[in-house]
Rosetta silent file (secondary structure, phi, psi, omega in degrees, C-alpha in Angstrom):
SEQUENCE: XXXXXXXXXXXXXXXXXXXXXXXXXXXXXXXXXXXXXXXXXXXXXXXXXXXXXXXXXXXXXXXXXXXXXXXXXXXXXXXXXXXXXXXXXXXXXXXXXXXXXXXXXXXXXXXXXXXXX
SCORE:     score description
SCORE:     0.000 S_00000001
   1 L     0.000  -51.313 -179.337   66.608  132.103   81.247 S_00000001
   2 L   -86.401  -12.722  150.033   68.696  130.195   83.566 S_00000001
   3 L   -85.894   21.003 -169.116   65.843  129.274   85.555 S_00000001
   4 H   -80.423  -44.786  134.648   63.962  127.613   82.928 S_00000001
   5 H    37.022  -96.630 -167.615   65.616  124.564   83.729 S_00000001
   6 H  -110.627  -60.630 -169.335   64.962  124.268   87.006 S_00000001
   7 H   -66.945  -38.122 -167.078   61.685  125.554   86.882 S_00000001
   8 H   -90.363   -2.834  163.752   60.705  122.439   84.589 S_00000001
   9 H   -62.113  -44.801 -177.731   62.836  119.929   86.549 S_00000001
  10 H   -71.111  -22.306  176.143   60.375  120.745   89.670 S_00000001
  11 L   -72.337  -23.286 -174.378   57.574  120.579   87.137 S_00000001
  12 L    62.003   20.958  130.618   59.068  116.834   86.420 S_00000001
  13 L   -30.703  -33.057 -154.487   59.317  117.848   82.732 S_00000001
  14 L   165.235  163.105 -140.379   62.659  116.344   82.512 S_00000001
  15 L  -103.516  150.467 -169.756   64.846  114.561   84.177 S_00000001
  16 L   -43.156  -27.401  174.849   67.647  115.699   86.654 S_00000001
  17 L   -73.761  -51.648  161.689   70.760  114.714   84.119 S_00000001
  18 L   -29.671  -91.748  177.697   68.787  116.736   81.553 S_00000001
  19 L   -37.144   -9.014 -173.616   68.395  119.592   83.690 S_00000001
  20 L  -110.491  -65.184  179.935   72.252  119.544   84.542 S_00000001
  21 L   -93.287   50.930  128.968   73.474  119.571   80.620 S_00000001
  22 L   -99.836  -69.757  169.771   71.002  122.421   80.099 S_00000001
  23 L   -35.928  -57.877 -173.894   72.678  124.295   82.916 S_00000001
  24 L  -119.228    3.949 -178.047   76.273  123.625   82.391 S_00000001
  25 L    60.743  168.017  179.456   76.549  121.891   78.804 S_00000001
  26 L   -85.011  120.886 -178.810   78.599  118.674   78.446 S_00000001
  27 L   -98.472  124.279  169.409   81.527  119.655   80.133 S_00000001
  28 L   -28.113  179.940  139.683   84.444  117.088   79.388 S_00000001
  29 L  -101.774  158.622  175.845   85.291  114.912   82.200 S_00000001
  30 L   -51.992  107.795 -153.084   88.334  115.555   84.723 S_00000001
  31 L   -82.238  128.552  173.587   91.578  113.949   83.505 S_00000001
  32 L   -99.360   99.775 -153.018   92.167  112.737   87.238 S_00000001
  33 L   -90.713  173.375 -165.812   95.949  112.552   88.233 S_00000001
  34 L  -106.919  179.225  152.556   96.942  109.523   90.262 S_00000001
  35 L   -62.892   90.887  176.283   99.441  109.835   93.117 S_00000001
  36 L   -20.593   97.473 -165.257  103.142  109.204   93.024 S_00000001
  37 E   -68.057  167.580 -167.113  104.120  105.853   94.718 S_00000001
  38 L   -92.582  145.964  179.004  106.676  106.017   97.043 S_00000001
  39 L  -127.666  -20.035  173.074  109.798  104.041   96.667 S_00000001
  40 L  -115.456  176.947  165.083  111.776  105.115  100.349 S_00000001
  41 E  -145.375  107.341 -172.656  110.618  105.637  103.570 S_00000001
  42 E  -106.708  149.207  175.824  112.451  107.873  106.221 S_00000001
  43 E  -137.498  136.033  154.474  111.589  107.497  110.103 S_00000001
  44 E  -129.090  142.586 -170.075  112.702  108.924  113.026 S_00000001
  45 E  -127.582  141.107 -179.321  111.941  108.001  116.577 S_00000001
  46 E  -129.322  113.052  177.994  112.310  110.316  119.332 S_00000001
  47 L  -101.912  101.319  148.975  112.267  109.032  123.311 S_00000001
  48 L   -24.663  114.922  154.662  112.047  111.931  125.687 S_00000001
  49 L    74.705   52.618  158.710  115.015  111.457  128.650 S_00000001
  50 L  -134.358   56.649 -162.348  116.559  108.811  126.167 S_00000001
  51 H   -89.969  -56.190  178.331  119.141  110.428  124.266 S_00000001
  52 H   -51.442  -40.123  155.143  121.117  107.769  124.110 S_00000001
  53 H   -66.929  -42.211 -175.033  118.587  105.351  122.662 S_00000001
  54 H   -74.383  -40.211  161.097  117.362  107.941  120.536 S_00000001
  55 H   -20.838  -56.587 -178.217  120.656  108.593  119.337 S_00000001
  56 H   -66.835  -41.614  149.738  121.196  104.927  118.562 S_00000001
  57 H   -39.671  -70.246  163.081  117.957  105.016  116.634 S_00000001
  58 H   -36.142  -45.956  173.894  118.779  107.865  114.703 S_00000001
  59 H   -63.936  -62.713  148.682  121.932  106.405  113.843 S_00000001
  60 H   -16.065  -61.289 -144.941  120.275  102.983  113.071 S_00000001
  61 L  -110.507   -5.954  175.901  117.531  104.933  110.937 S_00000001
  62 L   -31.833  -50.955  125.905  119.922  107.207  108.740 S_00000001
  63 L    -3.705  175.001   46.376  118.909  105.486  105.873 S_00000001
  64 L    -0.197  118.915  166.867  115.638  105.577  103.808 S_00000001
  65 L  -102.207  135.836  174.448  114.393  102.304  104.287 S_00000001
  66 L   -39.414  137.426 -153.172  113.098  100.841  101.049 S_00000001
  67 L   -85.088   31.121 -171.996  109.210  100.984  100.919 S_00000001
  68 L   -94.755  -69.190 -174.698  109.424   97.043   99.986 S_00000001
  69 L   -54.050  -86.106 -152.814  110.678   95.859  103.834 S_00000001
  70 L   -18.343  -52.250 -156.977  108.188   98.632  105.401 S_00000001
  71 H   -78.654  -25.452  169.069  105.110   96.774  103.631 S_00000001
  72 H   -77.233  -46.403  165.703  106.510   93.198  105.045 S_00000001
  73 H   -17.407  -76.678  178.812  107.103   94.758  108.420 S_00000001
  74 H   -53.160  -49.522  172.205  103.686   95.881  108.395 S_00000001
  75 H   -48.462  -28.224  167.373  102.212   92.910  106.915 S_00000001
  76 H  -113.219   11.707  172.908  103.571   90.993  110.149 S_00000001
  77 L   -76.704 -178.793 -160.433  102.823   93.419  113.026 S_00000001
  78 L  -147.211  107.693  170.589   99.320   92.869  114.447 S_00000001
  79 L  -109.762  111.485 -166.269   97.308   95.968  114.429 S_00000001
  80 L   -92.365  147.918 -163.836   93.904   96.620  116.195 S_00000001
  81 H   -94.973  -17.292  173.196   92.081   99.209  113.567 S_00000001
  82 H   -53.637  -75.115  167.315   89.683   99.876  116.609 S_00000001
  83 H   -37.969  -51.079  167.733   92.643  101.630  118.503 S_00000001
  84 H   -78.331  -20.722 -171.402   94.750  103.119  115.607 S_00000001
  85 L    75.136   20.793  167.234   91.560  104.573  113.732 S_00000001
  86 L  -173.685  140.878  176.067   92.600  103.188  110.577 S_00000001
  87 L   -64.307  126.072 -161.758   92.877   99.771  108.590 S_00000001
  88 L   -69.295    6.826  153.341   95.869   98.122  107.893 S_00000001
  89 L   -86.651  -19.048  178.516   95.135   98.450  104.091 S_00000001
  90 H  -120.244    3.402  158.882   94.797  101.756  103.928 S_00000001
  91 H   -75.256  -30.684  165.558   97.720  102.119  106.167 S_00000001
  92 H   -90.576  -35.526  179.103   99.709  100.247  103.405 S_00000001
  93 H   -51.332  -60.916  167.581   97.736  102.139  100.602 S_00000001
  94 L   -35.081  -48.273 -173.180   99.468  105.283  102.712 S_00000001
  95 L   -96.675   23.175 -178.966  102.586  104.663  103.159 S_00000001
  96 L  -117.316  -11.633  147.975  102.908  103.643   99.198 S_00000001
  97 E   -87.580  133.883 -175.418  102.003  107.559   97.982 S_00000001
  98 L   -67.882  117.430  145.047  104.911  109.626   97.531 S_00000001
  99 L   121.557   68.730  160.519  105.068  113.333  100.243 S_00000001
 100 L  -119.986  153.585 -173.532  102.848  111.754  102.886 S_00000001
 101 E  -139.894  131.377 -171.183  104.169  112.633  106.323 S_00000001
 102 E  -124.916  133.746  177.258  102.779  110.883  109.484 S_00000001
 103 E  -165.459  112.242 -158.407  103.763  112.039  113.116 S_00000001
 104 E   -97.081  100.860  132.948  102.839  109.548  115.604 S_00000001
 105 E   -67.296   78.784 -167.097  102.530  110.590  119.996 S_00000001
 106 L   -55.071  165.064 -172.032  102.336  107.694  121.868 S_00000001
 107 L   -79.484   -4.492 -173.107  100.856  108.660  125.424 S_00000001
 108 L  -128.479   67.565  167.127  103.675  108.413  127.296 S_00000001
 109 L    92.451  -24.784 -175.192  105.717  110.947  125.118 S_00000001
 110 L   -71.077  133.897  163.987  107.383  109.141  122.155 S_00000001
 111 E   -70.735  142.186  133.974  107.214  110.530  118.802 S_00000001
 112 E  -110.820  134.771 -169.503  107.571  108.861  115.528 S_00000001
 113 E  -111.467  121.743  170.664  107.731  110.890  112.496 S_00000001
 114 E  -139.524  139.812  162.597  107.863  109.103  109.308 S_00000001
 115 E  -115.729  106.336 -179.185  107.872  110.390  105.238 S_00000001
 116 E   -61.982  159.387 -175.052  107.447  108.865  102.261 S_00000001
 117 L  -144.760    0.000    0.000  109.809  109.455   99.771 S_00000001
């Protein structure tokens, strides 16, 4: 029964869409939900055998910074997409959905952690 189908799709009775709403019926389609944009952004940067800078960072960084400055920030560093493994569009697409958490290890120990919020 449920190969009948199938068996006449290989026969090239009918056509593969056919052969799909005989198998599963018209099934609605998926109400798709979009992603919450982000409206803050919190970072924190941490320099091993810095305390004192990272302190002053932290302090500096206390804040949320609004995701409005982040996207001109980004918009005027100069980013190779070769290096980072991702495109500075979808690096802005990123940090503009709300609960994304990024945690960046440069090689010669700093962290940056940053969350949209």
């Amino acid at each position: 029964m449920m190969n009948e189908p199938l068996n006449q799709l290989s026969q090239g009775l009918i056509s593969p869409k056919e052969a799909y709403r005989q198998l599963f019926g018209d099934c609605p389609k998926q109400k798709v939900n979009k992603p919450k944009k982000a409206h803050f952004i919190k970072i924190r940067v941490v320099i091993p055998n810095e305390t004192g800078v990272t302190r002053f960072l932290a302090f500096l960084l206390l804040m949320p910074v609004p995701i409005f400055l982040a996207k001109i920030i980004l918009r005027k560093v100069q980013l190779d997409p070769t290096e980072m493994g991702i495109s500075k569009t979808d690096l802005m697409q990123m940090v503009s959905t709300r609960g994304i958490l990024i945690n960046v290890t440069a090689k010669d120990g700093v962290k940056i952690y940053i969350k949209t919020l």
